[in-house]
N, C-alpha and C positions, 0 to 999 in steps of 0.2 A: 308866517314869516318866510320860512322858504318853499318855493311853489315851484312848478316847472317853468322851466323859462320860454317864454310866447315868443309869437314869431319876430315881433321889434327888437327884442333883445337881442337874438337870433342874427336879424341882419344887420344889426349893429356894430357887435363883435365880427362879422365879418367883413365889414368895410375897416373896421379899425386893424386888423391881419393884414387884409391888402396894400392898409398906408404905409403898416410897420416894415412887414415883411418883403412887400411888392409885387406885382404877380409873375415872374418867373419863379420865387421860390416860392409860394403860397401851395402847389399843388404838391412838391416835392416836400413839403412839412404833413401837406395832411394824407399824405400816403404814410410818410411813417407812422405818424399819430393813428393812423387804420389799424397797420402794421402790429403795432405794441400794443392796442387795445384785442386784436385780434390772439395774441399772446398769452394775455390776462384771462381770456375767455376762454383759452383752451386747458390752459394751466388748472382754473378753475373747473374745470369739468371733468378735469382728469384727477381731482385732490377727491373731487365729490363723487365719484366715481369710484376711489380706495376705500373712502371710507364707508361706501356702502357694503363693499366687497368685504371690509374687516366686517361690520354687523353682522354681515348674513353668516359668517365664518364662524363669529361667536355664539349665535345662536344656535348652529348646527352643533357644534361643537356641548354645548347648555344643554342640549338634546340628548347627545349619547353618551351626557353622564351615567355610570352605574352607579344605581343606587345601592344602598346598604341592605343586604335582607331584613327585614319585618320580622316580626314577632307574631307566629300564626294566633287569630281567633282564640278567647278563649271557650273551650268546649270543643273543639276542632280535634277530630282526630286522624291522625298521622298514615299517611298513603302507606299500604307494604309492597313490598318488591313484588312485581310478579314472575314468577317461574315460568318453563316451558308447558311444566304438568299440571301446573295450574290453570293454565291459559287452555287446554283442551289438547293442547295440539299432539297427533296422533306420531312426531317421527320420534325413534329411538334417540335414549339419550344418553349418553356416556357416565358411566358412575364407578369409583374408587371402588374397591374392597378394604376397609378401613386394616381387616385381620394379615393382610400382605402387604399394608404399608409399612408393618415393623418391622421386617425384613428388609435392609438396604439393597436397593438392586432389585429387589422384586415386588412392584405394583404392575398388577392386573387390573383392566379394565375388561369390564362385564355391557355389555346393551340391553339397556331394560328398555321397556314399551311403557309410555304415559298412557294412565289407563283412559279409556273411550268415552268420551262427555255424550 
C-alpha cells in the first residue's frame, strides 16, 4: 500500500508547489524545509548519541558492583597470617618483654633474630 514514491509522483507534487506557491517563493520554502529537516536530523543524533552514552554508563557502572563475600568451599581450609619469622626473613624484629609491661612507664624492647631458613 505504501511504497516509495516514483519519480511521477515526484514531479508531480513539484509542478503543483510551483502553481501554488510560485516560483519566487518555491526556493525560499524549500530551503526552510532543508532547514527543519536538518534540525530533526541533528536533534536525533544527538538524543541517540545520550542514550548510548547512558548504556555504556550503566554497564560500567553493572561492572564495579561489589559483590557480597561467598562462602568459602566446603573442605577449604583457612589461609594463616604470615609472620616476618615465618616467612625466613633473616632482619631483626622488635618484640615486648611481656614481664615489664606491668610496670606503667616501663616497656623494653629487646631485638631478637628470625632464626635462619
Amino acid at each position: 500500500m505504501m511504497s516509495r514514491m516514483g519519480f511521477s509522483e515526484t514531479i508531480f507534487l513539484f509542478l503543483l508547489a510551483l502553481l501554488i506557491f510560485g516560483p519566487k517563493k518555491l526556493p525560499e520554502i524549500a530551503r526552510q524545509v532543508g532547514k527543519l529537516l536538518n534540525e530533526v536530523k541533528r536533534a536525533s543524533n544527538e538524543f541517540q548519541a545520550q542514550l548510548t552514552s547512558e548504556i555504556s554508563q550503566l554497564e560500567v557502572d553493572h561492572q564495579r558492583q561489589i559483590l557480597p563475600p561467598s562462602e568459602p568451599p566446603k573442605g577449604a581450609v583457612a589461609a594463616l597470617p604470615t609472620t616476618l619469622e615465618a616467612a625466613g626473613n633473616s632482619q631483626p624484629s622488635l618484640e615486648t618483654n611481656p614481664e615489664d609491661a606491668r610496670e606503667p612507664g616501663r616497656e623494653q624492647h629487646s631485638l631478637a633474630k628470625a632464626p635462619d631458613a
